[in-house]
DSSP file (Angstrom, degrees, kcal/mol; ACC not computed):
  #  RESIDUE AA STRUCTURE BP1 BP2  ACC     N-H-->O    O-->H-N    N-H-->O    O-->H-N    TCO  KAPPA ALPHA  PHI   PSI    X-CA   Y-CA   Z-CA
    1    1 A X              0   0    0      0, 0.0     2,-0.1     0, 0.0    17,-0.0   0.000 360.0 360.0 360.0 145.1   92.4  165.3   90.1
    2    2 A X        -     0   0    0      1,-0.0     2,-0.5     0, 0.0    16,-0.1  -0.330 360.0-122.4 -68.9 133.0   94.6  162.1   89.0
    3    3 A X        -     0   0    0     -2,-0.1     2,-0.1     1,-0.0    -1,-0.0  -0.896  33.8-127.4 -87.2 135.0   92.5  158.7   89.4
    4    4 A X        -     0   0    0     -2,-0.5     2,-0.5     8,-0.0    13,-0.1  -0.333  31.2-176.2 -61.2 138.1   94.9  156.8   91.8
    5    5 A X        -     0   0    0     11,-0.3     8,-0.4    -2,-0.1     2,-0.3  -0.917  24.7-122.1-165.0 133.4   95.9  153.1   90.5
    6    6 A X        -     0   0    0     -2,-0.5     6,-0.2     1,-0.1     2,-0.0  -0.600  25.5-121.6 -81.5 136.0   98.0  150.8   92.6
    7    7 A X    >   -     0   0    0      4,-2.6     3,-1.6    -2,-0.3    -1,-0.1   0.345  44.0 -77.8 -87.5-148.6  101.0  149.6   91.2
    8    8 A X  T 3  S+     0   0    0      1,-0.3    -2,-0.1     2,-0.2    -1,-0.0   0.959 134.4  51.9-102.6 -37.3  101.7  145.7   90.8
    9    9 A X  T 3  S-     0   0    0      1,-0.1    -1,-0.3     2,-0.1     3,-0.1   0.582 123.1-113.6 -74.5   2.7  102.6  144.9   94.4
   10   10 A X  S <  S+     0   0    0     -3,-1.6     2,-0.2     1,-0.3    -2,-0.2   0.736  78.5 113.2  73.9  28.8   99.1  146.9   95.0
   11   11 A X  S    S-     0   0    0     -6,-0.1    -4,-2.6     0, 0.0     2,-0.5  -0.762  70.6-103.7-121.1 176.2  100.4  149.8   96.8
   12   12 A X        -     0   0    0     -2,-0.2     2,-0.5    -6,-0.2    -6,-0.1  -0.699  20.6-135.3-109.9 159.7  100.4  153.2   95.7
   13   13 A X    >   -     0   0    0     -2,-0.5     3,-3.0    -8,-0.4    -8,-0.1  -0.821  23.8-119.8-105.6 132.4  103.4  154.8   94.4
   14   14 A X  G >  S+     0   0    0     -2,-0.5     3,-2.0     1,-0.3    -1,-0.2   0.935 112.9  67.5 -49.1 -68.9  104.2  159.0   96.0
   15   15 A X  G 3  S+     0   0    0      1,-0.3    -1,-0.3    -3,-0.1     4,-0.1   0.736  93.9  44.6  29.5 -99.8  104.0  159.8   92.8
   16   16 A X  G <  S+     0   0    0     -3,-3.0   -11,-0.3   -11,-0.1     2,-0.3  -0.271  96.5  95.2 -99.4  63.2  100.5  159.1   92.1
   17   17 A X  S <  S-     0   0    0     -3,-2.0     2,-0.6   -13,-0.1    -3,-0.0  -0.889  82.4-113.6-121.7 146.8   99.6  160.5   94.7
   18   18 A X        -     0   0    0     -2,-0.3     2,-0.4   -16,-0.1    -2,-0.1  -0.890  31.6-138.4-114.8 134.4   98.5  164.6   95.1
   19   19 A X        -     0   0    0     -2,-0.6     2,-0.8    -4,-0.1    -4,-0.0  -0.677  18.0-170.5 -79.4 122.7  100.8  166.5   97.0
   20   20 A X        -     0   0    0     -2,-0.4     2,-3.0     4,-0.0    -1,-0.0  -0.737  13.0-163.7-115.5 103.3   99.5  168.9   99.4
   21   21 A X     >  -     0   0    0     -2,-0.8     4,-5.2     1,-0.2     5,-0.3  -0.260  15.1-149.6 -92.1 104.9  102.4  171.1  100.6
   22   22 A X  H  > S+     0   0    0     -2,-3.0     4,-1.0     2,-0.2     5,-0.3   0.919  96.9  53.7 -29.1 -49.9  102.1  173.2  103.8
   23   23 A X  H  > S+     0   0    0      1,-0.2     4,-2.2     2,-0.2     3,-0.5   0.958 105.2  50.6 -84.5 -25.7  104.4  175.9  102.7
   24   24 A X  H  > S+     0   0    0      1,-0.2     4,-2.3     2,-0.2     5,-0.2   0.881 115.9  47.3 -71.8 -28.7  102.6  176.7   99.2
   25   25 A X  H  X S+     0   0    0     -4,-5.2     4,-1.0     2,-0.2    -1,-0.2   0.811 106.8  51.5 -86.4  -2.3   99.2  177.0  101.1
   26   26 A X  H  X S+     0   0    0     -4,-1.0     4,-5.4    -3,-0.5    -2,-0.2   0.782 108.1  51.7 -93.3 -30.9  100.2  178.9  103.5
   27   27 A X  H  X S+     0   0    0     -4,-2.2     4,-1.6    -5,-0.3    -2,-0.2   0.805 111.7  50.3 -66.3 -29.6  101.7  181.4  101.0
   28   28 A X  H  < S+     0   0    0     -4,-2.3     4,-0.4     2,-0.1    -1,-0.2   0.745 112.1  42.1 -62.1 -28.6   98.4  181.6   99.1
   29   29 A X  H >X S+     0   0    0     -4,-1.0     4,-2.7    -5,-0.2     3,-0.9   0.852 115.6  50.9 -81.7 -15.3   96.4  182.1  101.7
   30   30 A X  H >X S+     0   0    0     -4,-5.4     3,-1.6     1,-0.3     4,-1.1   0.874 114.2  44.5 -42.3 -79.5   99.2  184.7  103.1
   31   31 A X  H 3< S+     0   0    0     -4,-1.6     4,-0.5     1,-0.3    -1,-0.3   0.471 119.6  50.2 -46.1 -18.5   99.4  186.6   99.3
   32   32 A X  H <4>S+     0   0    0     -3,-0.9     5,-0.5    -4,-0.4     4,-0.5   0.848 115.1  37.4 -92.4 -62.5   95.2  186.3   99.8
   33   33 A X  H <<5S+     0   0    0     -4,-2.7     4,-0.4    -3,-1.6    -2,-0.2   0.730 109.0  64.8 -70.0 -28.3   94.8  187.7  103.3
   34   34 A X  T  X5S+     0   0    0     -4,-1.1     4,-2.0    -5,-0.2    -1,-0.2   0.939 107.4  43.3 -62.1 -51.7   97.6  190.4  102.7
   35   35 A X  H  >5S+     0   0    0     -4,-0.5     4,-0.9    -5,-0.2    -2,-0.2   0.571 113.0  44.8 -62.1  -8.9   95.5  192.0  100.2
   36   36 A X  H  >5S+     0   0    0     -4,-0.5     4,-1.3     2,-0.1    -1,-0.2   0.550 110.8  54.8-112.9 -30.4   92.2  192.1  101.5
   37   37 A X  H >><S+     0   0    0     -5,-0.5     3,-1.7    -4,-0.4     4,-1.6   0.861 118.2  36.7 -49.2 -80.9   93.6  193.2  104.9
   38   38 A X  H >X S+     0   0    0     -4,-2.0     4,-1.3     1,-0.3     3,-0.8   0.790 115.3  56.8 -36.3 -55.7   95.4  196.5  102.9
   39   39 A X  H 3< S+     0   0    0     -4,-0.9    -1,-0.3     1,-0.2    -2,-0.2   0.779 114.0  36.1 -67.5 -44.2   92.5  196.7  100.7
   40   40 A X  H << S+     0   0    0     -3,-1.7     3,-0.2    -4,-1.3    -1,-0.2   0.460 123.1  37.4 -93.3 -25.3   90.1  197.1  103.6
   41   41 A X  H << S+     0   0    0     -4,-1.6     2,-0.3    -3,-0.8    -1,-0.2   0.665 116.5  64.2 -99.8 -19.7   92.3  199.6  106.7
   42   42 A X  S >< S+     0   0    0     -4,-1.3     3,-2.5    -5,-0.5    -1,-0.2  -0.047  74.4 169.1-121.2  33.1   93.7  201.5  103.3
   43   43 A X  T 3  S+     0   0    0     -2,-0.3     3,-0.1    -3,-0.2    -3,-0.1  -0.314  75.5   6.0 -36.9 114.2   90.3  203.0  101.9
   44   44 A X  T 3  S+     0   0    0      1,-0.3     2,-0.6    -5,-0.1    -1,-0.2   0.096 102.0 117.3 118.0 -14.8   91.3  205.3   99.2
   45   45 A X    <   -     0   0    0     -3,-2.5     2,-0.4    -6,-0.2    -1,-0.3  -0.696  65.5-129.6 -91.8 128.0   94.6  204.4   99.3
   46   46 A X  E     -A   62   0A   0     -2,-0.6    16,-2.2    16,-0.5     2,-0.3  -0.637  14.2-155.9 -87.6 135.5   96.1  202.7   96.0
   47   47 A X  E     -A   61   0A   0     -2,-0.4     2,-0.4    14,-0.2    14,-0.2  -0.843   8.8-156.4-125.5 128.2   97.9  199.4   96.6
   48   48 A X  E     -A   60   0A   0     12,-1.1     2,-0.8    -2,-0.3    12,-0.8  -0.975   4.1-157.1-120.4 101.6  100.7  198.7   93.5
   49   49 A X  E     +A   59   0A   0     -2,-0.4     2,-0.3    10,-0.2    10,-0.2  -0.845  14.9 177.7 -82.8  95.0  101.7  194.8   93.0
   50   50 A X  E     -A   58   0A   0      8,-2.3     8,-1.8    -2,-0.8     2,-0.1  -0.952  33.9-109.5-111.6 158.4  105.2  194.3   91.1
   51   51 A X  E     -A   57   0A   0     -2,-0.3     2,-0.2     6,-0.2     6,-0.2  -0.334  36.9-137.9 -76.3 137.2  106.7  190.8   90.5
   52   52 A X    >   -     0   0    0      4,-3.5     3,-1.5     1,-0.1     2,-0.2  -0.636  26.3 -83.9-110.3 173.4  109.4  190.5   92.5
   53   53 A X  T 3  S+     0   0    0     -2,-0.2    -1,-0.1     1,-0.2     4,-0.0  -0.495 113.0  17.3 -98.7 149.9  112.7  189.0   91.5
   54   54 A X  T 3  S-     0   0    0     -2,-0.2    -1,-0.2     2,-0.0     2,-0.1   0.670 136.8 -61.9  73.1  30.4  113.1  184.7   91.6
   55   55 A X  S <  S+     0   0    0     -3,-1.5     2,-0.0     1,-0.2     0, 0.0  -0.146  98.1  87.1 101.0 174.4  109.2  184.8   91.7
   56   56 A X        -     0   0    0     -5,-0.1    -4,-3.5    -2,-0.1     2,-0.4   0.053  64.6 -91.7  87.5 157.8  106.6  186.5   94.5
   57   57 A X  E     -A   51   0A   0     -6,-0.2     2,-0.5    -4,-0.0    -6,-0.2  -0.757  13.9-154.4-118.0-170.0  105.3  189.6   94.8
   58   58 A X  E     -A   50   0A   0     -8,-1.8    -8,-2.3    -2,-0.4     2,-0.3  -0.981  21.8-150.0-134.9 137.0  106.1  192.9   96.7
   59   59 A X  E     -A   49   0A   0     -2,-0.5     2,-0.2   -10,-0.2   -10,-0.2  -0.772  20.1-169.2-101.8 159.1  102.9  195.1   97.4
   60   60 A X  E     -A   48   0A   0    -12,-0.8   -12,-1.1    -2,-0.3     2,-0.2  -0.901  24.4-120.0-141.6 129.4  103.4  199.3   97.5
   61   61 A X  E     -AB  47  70A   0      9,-0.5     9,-2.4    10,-0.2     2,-0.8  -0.355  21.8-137.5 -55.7 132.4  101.6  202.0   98.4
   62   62 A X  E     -AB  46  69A   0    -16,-2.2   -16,-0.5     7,-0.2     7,-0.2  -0.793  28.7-123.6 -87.0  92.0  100.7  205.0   95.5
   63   63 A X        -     0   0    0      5,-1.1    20,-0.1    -2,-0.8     4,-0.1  -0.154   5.5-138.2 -29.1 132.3  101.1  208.2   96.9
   64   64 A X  S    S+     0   0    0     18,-0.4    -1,-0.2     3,-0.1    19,-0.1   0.467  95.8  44.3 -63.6  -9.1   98.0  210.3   96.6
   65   65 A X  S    S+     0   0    0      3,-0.0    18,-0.0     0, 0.0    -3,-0.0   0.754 131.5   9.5-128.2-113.6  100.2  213.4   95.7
   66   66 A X  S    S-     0   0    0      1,-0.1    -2,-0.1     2,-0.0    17,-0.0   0.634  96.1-126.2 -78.6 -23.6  102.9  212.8   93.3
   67   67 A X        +     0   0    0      1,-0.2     2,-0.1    -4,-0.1    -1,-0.1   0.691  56.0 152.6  90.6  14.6  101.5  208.9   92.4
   68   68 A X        -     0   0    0      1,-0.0    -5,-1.1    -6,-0.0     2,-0.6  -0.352  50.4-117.8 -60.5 133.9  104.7  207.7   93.1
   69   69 A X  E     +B   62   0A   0     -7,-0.2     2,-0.3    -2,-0.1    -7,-0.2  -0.735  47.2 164.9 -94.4 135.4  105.0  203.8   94.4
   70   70 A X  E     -B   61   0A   0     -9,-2.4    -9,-0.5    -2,-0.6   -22,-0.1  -0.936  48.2-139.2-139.6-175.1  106.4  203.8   97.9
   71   71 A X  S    S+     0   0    0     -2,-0.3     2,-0.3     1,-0.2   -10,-0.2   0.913  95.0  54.6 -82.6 -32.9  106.8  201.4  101.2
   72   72 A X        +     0   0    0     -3,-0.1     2,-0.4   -11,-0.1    -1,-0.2  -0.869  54.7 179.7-131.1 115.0  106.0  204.4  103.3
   73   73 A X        -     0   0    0     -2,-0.3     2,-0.4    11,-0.1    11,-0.2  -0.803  22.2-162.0 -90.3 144.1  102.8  207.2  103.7
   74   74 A X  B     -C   83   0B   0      9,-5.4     9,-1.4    -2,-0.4     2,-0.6  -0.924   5.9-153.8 -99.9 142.9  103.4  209.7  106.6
   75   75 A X        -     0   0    0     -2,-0.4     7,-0.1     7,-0.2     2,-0.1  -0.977  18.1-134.7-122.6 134.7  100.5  211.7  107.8
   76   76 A X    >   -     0   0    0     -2,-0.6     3,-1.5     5,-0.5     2,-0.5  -0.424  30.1 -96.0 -74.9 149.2  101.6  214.9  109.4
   77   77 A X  T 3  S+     0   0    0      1,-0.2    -1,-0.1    -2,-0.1     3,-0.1  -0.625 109.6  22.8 -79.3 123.5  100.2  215.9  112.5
   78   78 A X  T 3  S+     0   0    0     -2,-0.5     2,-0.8     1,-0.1    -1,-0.2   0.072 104.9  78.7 113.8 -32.0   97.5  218.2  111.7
   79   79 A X    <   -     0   0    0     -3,-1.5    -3,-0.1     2,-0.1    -1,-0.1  -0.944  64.1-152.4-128.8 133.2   96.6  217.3  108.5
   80   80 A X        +     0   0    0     -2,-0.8     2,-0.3    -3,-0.1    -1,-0.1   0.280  65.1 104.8 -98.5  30.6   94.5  214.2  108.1
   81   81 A X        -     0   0    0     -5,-0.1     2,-0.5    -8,-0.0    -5,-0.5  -0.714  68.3-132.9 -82.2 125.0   96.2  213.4  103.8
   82   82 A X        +     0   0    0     -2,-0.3   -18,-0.4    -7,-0.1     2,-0.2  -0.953  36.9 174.5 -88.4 137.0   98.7  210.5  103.8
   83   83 A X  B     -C   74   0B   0     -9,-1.4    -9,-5.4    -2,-0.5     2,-0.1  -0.779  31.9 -94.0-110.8 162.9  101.7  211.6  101.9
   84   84 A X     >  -     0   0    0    -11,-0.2     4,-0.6    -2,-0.2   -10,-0.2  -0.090  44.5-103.7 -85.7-172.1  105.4  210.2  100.9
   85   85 A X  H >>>S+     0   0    0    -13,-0.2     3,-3.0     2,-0.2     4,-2.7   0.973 127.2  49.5 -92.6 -67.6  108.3  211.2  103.0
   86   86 A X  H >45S+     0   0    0      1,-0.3     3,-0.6     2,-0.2    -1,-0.1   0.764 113.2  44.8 -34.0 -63.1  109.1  213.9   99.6
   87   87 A X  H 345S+     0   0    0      1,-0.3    -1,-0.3     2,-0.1    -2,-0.2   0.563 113.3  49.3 -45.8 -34.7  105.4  215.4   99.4
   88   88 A X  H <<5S-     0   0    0     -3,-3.0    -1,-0.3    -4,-0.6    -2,-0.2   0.800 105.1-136.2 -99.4 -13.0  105.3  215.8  102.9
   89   89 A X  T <<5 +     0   0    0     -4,-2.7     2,-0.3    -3,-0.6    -3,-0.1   0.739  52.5 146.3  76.6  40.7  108.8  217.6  102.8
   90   90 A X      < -     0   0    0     -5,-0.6     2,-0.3    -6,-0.1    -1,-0.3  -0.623  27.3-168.0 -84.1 144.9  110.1  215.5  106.1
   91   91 A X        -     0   0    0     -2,-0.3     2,-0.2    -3,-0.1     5,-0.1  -0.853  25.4 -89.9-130.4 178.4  113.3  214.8  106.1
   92   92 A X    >   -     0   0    0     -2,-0.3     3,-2.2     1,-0.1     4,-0.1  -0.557  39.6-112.2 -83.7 137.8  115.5  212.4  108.3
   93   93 A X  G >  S+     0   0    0      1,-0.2     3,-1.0    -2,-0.2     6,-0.3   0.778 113.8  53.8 -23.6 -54.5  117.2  213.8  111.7
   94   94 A X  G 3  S+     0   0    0      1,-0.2    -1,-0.2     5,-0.1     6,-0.2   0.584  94.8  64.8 -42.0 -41.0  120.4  213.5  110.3
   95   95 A X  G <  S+     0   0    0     -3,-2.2     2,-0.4     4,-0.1    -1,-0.2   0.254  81.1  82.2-109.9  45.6  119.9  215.3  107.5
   96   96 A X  S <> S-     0   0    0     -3,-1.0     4,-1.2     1,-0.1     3,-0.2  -0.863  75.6-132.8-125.7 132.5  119.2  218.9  109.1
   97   97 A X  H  > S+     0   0    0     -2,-0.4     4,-1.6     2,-0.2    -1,-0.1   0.819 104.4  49.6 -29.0 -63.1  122.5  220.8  110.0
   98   98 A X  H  > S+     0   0    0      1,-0.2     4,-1.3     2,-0.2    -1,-0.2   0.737  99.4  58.8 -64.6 -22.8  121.5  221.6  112.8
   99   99 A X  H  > S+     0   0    0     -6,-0.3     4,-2.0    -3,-0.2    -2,-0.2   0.932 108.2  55.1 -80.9 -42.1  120.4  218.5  114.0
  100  100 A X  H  < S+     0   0    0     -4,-1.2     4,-0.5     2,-0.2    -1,-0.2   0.588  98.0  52.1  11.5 -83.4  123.9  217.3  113.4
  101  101 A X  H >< S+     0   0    0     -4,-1.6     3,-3.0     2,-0.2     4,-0.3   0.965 111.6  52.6 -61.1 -90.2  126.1  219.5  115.2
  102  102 A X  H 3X S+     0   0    0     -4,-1.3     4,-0.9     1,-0.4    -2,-0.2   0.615 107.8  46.7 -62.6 -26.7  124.0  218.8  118.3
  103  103 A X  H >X S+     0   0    0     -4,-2.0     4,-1.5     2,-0.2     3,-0.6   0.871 115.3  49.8 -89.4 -16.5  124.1  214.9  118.2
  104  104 A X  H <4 S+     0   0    0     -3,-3.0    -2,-0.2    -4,-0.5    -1,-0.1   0.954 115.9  41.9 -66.2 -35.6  128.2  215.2  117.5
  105  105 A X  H 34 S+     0   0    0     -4,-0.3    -1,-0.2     2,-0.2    -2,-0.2   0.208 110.4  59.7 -60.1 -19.5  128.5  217.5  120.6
  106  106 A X  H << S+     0   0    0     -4,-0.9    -2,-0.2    -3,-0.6    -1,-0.2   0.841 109.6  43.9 -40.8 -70.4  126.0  215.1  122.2
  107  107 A X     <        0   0    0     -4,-1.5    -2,-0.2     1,-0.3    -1,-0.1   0.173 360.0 360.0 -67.2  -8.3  128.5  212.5  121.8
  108  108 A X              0   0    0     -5,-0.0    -1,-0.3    -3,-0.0    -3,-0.1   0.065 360.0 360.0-122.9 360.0  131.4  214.2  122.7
């Protein structure tokens, strides 16, 4: 820490002063509390930190399966393994044929 010294009218200058900025503490303790939350609900589960770009990070999940990093685990009903959307071999509404025809004909 800086030893403080009053400039010649005897006040102190912002300067020599230490800054304590609200948004940088809240963002360490965020980046602190996010990771020990995940680490704690996520037993088993591996949590992947890359730098993200103009500084920060971005946390992901590691598929248990294919080891893959992704935002999102599914667990299928029935089986109590989280897996990635690929691994669990779900796909989006949209992108079943059938499901298709029926929402255009829906719309109609």
């Amino acid at each position: 820490m800086k030893i403080l010294k009053a400039n010649y009218l005897g006040r102190f200058t912002l300067e020599s002063c230490q800054k304590v900025s609200i948004k940088d503490l809240l963002a360490l303790v965020k980046r602190k509390l996010t990771k020990e939350i995940l680490s704690m609900e996520l037993d088993g589960i591996e949590l992947i930190q890359t730098s993200a770009h103009y500084g920060g990070v971005r946390y992901w999940f590691k598929c248990p399966l294919c080891e893959q990093k992704v935002c999102n685990l599914y667990q299928i009903p029935k089986k109590e393994s989280l897996c990635c959307r690929k691994c669990s071999g779900l796909k989006y509404k949209k992108q079943r044929f059938k499901g298709m025809i029926e929402e255009k004909i829906g719309n109609l």
